[in-house]
N, C-alpha and C positions, 0 to 999 in steps of 0.2 A: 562670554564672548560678546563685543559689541564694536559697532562700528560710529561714529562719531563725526559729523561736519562740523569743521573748526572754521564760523562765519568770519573771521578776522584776516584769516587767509587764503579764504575759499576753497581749502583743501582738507580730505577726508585723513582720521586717525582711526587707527583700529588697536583696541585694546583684548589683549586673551588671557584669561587669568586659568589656571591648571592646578595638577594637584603633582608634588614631584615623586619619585621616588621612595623618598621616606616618610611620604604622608602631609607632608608643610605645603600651605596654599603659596603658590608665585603669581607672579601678573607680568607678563611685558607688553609693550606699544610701538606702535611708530606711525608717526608722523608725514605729513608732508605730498600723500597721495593724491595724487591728482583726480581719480574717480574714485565711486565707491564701489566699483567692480575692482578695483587695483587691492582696493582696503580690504575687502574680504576677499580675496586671491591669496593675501598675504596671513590673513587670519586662516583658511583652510590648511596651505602650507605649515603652519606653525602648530595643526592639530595631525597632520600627519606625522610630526616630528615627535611630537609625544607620545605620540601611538606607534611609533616605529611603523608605521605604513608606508608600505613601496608604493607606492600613488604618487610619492611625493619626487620632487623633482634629484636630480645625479648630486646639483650642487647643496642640495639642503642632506642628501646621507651623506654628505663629506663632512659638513658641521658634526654628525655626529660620530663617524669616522676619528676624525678630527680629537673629539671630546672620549674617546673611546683609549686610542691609541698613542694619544700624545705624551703622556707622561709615563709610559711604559717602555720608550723610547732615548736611549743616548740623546741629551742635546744636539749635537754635533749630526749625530744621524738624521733629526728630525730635519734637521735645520735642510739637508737636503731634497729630504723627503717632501719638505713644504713646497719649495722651489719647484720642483718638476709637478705636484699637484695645481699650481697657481699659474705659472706659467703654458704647463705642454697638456694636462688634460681639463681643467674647466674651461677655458675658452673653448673647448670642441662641445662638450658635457652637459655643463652647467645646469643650463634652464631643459634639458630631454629629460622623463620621467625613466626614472632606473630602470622600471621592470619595463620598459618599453622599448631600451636598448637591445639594439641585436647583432650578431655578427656583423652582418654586413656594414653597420656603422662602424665596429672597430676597426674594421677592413681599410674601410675609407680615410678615418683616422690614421690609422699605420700609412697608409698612402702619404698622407700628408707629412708628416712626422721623416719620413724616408725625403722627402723634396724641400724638406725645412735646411737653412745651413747656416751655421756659425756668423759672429760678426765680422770673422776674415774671409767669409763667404766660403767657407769649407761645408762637405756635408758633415751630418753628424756620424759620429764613428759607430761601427757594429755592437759595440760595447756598450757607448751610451742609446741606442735604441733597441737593443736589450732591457738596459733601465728602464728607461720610457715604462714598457710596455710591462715588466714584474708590476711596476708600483697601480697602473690601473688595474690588474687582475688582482692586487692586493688590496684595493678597495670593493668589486665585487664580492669577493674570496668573504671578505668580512659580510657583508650583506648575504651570502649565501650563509655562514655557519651560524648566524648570531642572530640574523634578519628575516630569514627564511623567502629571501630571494630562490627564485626555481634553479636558475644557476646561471653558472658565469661565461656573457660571450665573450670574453676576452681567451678565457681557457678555451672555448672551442676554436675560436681562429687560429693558438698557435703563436709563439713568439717570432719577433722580427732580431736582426742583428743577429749577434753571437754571443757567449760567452767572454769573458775576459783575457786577452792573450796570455799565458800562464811563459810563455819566455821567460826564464831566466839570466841575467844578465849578471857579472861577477868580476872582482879586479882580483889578481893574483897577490899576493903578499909584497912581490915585486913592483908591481904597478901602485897598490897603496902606497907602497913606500913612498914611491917619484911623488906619487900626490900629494902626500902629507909635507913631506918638506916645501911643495910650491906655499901652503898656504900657512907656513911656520910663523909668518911676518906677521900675522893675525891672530894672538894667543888664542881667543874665545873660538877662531875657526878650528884651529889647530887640536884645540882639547875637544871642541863638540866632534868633529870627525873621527879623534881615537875611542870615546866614548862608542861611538853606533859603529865604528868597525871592530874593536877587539871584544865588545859585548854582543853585537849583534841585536840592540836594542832597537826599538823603533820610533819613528822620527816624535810623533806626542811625546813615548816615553821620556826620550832624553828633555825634552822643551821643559816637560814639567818637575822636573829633578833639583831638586831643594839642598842645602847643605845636610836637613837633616837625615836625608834616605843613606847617607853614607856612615857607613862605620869603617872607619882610620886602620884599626887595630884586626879587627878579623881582615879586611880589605873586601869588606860586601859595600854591593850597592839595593838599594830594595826598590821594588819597580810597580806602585801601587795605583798608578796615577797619570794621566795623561793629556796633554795642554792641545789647546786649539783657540782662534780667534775667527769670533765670528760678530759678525754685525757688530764691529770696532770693540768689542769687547776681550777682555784674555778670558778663556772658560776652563777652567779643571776640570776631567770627568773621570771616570772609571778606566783601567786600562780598556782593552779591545774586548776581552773576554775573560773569565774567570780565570783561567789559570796562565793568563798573561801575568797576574801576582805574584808575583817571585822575590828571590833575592839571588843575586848572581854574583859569583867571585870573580873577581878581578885579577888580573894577574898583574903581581909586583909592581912591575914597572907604571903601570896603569897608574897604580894604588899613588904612586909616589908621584905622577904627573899631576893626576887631579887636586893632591894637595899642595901641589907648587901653584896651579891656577888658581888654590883658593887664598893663598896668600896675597895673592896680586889683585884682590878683590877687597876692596877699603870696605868695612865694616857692613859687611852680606849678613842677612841674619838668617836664623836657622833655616827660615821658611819660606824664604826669598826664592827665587827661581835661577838659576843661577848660571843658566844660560837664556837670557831676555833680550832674543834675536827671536825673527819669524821662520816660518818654512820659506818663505821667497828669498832670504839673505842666506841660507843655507842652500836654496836651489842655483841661484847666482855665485856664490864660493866654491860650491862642485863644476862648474863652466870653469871657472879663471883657474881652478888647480888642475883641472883636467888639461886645458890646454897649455899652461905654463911645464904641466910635466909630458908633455906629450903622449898621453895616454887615452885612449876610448872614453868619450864622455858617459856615465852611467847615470841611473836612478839613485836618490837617497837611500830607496828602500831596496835599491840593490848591494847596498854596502851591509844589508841583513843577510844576502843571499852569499855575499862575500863572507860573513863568518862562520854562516852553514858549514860554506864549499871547506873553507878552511879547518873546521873541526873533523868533515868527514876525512878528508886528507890526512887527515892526525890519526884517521882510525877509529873514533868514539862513534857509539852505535847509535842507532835512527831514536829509541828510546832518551837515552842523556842528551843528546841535542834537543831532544822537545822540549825537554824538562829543562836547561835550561833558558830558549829562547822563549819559551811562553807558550807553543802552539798547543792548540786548544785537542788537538786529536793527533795520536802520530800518524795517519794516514798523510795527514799535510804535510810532514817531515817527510813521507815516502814520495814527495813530489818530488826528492830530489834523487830518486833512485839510481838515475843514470848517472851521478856521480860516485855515489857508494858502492867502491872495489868489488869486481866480481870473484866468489870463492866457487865457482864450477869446476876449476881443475882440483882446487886441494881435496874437497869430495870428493871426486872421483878417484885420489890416491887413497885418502883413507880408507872407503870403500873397497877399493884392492888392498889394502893391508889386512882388513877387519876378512875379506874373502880366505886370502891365502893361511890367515892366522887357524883358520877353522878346519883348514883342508888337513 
């Protein structure tokens, strides 16, 4: 460790060299400090980081937070999880030493957070200060189990908002129909819509679907993969969850549409994307077909909820819809409980059949 007046500049550098993890000597510097109270400020900092010492300030455990958690993490998750750390809790944070944080600073924080509003000057929803407020307890959370922080005030004060409105929202077979012919004028809208209503795929799923996930002859689709765009980039990632992995039958007609849209596609190769449109041109096509067929405007991801409704309607149990649609636990499929047929009465017959048989 040493500190360094650079006469050229008039400004102090502070150099700290360490030992890492696996033994190999490092060294980092920086430059440009205007005291040498700044320079070794910045040099004690950089010794609590290597020693995992809670001494050290909210914004330096994020770096290793940060270096910890980042690549254990979906792209696409992180990519959010950055945002709400950079934006909503280091400017509160930052330069407070962790273990010095207390309730009543979360408190005060949440306070804030609750009187923060949108750029259309809306407040923010129960749902997004929900978020907020998991992702800071999920940075303590990690300094408690890994750090041996004494514990977390964010978990003692208590979340703000609410959970996620779990409303289900659904078009009838009826209604899809009206829809689907509004936006027939549009092949690519036309096919991406029967795709996520007669599968009940999900909005990634269908974006990252390639010529080659399809097989003609069985009439499967395989569902391994899932698209998002972020920071101007197109990203492939994992579906949502393990056994979002599927391969889903299609039914006939389906089988026989998708390959009339691939013909109408001048030399797509296997591994092309083969709907290379965004979610915002898919959010804007569910408006104009909604409205041109006079029907309730819904969610994308309500046209998932639409094939649910529609199989349980067929009859097919809470099990083969999971297993179909990918969900990860059939407890989730039991969200849809209140649409799955009540059998109280035929129990109760057979019940009296199985009585009188024994009398």
């Amino acid at each position: 460790m040493a500190v360094y007046k650079e006469t050229k500049t008039n400004t102090w550098r502070a150099v700290y060299r360490y030992t890492d993890w696996m033994g190999e000597k490092k060294q980092t510097q920086k430059r440009g400090f205007a005291t040498k109270r700044d320079a070794l400020a910045w040099e004690r900092e950089q010794l609590n980081k290597v020693t995992a010492d809670l001494d050290m300030t909210f914004g330096s455990f994020v770096d290793i937070y940060i270096a910890d958690m980042k690549n254990r993490i979906k792209e696409n998750t992180w990519h959010t999880k950055d945002h709400i750390i950079r934006t909503k809790i280091l400017p509160y944070f930052a330069k407070r030493k962790i273990c010095e944080i207390q309730p009543k600073d979360i408190i005060a924080w949440q306070n804030e957070m609750i009187k923060e509003t949108t750029k259309s000057g809306k407040p923010y929803s129960p749902v997004y200060l929900k978020t907020l407020h998991n992702q800071l307890s999920a940075i303590f959370n990690h300094a408690v189990r890994f750090y041996s922080l004494k514990e977390n005030p964010a978990a003692k004060v208590g979340n703000m908002g609410k959970p996620r409105n779990r409303e289900m929202l659904f078009w009838t077979q009826e209604e899809y129909q009206k829809f689907s012919f509004a936006v027939m004028d549009k092949p690519i809208s036309f096919y991406a819509f029967e795709m996520l209503y007669w599968c009940g795929i999900r909005e990634g799923e269908l974006l990252a679907l390639t010529l080659a996930d399809f097989d003609f002859e069985k009439g499967t689709v395989s569902i391994s993969k899932s698209y998002q765009r972020m920071d101007k980039r197109d990203v492939i990632t994992e579906p949502k969850t393990p056994k979002s992995n599927r391969v889903i039958k299609m039914p006939d007609f389906l089988t026989e549409e998708i390959q009339e849209y691939v013909k109408q596609l001048y030399g797509v190769g296997k591994h092309e994307r083969l709907f290379p449109i965004s979610k915002n041109y898919l959010h804007r096509e569910m408006t104009r077909g909604a409205d041109e067929a006079g029907v309730k405007r819904i969610r994308i991801h309500d046209l998932r909820h639409s094939h649910i409704s529609l199989l349980i309607e067929m009859g097919y149990s809470a099990v083969a819809i999971a297993d179909r649609v990918g969900h990860e636990s059939i407890n989730i499929t039991y969200n849809y409980a209140h649409l799955f047929p009540s059998t109280q009465h035929d129990m109760a017959d057979k019940l009296n059949q199985f009585r009188k048989a024994g009398d």
